[in-house]
C-alpha positions as CSV (number, residue, x, y, z in Angstrom):
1,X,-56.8,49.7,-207.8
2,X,-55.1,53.0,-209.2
3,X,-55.1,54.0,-212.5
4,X,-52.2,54.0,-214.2
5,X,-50.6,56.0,-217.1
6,X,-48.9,54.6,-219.8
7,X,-45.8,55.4,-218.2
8,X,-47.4,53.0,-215.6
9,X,-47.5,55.4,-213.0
10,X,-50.5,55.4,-210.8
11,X,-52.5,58.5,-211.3
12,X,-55.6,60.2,-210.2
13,X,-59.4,59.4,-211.1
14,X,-60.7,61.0,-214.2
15,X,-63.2,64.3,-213.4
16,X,-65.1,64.2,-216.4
17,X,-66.5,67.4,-218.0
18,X,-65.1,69.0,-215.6
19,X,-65.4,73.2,-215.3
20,X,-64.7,76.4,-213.1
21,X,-67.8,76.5,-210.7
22,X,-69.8,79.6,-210.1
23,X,-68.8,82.5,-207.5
24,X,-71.0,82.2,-204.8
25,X,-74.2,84.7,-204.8
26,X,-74.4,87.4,-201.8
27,X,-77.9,86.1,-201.6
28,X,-80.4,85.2,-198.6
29,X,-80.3,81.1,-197.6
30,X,-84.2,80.4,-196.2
31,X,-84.4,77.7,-193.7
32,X,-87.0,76.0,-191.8
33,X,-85.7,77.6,-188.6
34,X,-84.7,80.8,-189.6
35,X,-82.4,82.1,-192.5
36,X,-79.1,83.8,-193.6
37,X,-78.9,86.8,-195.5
38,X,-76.2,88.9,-196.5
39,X,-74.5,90.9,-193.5
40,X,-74.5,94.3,-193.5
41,X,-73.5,96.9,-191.1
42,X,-77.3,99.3,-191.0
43,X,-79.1,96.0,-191.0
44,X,-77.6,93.7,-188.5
45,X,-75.1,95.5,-186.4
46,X,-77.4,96.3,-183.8
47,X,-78.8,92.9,-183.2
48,X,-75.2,91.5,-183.1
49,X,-74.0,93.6,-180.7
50,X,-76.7,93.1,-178.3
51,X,-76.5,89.2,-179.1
52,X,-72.6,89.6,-178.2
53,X,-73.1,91.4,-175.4
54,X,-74.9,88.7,-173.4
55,X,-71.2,87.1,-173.2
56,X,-70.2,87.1,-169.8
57,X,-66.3,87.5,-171.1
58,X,-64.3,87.7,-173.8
59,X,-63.5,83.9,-174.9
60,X,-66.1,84.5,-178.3
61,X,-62.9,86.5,-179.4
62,X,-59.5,84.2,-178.5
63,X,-59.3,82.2,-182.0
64,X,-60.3,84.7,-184.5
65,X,-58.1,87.8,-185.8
66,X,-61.0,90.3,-184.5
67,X,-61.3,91.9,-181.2
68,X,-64.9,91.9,-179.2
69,X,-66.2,95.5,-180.5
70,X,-67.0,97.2,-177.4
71,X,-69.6,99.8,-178.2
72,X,-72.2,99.7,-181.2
73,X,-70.1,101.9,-183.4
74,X,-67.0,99.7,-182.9
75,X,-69.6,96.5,-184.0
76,X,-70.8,99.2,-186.5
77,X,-67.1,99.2,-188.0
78,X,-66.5,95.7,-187.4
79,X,-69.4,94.5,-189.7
80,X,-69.1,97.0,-192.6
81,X,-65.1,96.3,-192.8
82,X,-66.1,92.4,-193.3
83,X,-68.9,93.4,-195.3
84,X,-66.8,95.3,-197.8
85,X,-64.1,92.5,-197.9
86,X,-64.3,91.3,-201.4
87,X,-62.7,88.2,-201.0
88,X,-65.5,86.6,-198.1
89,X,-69.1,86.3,-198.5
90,X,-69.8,87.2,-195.2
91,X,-73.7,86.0,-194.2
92,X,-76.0,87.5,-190.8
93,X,-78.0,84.2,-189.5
94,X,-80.8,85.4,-188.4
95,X,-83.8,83.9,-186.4
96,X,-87.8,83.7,-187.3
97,X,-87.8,87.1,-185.4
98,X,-85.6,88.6,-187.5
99,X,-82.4,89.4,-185.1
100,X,-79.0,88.5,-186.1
101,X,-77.3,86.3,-183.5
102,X,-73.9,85.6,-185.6
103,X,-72.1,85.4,-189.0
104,X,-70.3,82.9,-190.9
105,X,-68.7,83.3,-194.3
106,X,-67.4,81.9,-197.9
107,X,-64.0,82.4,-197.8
108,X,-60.1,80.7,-199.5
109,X,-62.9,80.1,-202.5
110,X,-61.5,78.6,-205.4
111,X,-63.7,77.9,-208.7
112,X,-61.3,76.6,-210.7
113,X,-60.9,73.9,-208.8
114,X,-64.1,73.7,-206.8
115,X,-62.7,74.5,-203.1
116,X,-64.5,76.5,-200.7
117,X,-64.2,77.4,-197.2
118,X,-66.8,78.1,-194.1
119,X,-64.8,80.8,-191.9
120,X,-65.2,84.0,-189.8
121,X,-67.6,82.2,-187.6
122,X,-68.5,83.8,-184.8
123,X,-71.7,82.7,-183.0
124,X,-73.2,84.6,-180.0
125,X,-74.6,82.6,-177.1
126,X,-77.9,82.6,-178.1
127,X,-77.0,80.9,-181.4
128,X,-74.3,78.3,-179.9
129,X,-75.5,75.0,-179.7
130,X,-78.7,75.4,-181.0
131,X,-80.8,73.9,-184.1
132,X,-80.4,77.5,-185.7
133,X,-76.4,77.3,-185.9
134,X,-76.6,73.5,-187.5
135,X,-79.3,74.8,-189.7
136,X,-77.0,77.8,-191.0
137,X,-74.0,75.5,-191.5
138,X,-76.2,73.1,-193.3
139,X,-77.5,75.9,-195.3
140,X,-74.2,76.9,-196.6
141,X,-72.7,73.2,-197.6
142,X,-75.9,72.7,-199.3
143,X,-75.5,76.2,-201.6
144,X,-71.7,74.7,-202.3
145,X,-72.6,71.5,-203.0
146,X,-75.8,71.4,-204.4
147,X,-76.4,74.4,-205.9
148,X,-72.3,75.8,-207.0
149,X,-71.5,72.0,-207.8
150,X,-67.9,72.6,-205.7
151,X,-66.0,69.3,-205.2
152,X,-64.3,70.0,-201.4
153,X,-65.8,72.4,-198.7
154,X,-63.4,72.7,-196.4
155,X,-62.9,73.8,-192.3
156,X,-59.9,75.3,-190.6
157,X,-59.4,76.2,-187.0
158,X,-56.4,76.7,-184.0
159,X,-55.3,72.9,-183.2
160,X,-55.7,74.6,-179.7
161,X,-59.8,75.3,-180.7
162,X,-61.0,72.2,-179.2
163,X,-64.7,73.6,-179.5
164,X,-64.3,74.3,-183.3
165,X,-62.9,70.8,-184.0
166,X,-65.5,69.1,-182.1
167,X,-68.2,71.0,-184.2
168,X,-66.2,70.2,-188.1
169,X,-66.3,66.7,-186.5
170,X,-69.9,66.7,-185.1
171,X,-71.1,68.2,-188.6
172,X,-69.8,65.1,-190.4
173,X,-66.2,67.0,-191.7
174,X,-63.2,64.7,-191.7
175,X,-60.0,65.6,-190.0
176,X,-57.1,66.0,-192.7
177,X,-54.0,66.9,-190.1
178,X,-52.0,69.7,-188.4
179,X,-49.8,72.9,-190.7
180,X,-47.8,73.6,-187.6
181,X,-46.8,77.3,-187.2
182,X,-49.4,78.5,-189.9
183,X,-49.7,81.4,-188.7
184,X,-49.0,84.6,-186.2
185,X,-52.7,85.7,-184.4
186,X,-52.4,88.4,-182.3
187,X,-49.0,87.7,-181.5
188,X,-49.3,83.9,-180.8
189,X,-48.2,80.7,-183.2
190,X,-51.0,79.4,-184.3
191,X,-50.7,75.7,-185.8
192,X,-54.5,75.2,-188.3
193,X,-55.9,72.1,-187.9
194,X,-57.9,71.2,-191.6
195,X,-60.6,69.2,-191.8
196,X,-62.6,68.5,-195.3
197,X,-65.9,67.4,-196.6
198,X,-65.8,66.4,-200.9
199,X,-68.7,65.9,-202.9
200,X,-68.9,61.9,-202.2
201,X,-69.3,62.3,-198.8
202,X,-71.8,64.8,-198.9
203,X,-74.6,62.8,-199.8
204,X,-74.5,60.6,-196.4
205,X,-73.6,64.2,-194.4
206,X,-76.6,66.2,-196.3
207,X,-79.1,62.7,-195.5
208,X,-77.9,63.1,-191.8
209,X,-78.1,66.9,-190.9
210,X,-81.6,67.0,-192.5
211,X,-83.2,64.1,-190.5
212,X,-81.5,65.5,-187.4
213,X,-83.0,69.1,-188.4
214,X,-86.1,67.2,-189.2
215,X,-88.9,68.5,-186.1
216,X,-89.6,64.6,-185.5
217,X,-86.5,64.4,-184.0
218,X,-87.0,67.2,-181.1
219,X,-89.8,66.3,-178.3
220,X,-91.9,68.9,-177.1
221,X,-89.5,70.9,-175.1
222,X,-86.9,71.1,-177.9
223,X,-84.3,68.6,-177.0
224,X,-83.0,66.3,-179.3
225,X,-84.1,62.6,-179.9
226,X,-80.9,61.2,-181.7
227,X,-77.8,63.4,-181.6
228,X,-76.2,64.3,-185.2
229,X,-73.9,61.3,-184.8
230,X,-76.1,58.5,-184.1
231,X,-78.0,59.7,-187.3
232,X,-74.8,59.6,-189.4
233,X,-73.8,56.2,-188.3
234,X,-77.7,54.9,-189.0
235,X,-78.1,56.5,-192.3
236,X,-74.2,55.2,-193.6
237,X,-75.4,51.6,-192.8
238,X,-79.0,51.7,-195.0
């Protein structure tokens, strides 16, 4: 039932004691199967461009602003231009041997009201799909959530990205809708789908990405037991 004002107009729940939350840190994330630090141009530009460069073609590239750097100083360029960007935290996510196989970032971040955004992912093909890149994006909500106190972490792609909206969904991020003609990307319309996880839901989504990151739930060849759905669905019925 809302609440209502005493002009007996529904409004809003109360956020008690609420205040601005803290800027996130450009700080390293450790996790179990590798960790994110932050990116930098002499530290992680090599092992991106050689982790790019096993693309067969240029699809990494069609959604985001950037184009694929083709040579190490363009990646060179590339990296230290986000780096310097003082409106992202831009993160490597690097694996147990140390190489940088993609980036994500902090970005549209909001403390006054507790909004935050994951964006500038770009993921080579030895990260796609794998434990690692689940691992990283768990990493990140968890620093919002748990450790910033943020209210809403939000996800934004082309409506045209199937791939991206099939990961926000697959990572437990519910769809919100379509701004049609958001924007103009390298000279195309580009309608942004939005999807959103707030601080309620993040309990069940934070229970489900850690049991299917848990070890017991990969056999002995690395394949997964229960996907990251079924886990969801089982953990919101206990």
């Amino acid at each position: 039932m809302a609440r209502l004002n005493e002009f007996g107009q529904p409004i809003g729940d109360s956020v008690p004691n609420w205040s601005p939350r803290p800027y996130p840190p450009a700080a390293p994330m450790q996790g179990r199967l590798g960790r994110l630090e932050p990116l930098s141009a002499a530290q992680h530009a090599a092992s991106l461009y050689e982790a790019f460069s096993l693309a067969p073609d240029g699809r990494l590239w069609t959604y985001v602003p950037d184009e694929p750097p083709q040579s190490l100083q363009d990646m060179m360029a590339h990296i230290a231009a986000k780096a310097a960007r003082a409106d992202l935290v831009m993160n490597a996510i690097l694996d147990p041997e140390d190489r940088a196989l993609g980036y994500s970032a902090f970005m549209r971040i909001d403390p006054q009201i507790g909004s935050i955004e994951v964006g500038h992912v770009v993921f080579s093909p030895a990260l796609q799909r794998s434990p690692l890149a689940t691992e990283a994006m768990y990493l990140m909500m968890r620093q919002a959530f748990d450790e910033l106190g943020y209210r809403r972490y939000e996800w934004k792609c082309d409506s045209l990205n199937a791939p991206s909206r099939r990961a926000a969904g697959r990572l437990g991020f519910k769809y919100e809708g379509i701004f049609r003609n958001a924007t103009v990307l390298k000279g195309r319309n580009r309608d942004t789908a939005w999807f959103s996880i707030i601080a309620s839901e993040w309990p069940l989504v934070k229970a489900a990405l850690e049991a299917w990151l848990d070890p017991a739930n990969f056999d002995a060849k690395g394949r997964q037991v229960r996907c990251l759905e079924e886990i969801r669905t089982a953990v919101g019925h206990l």
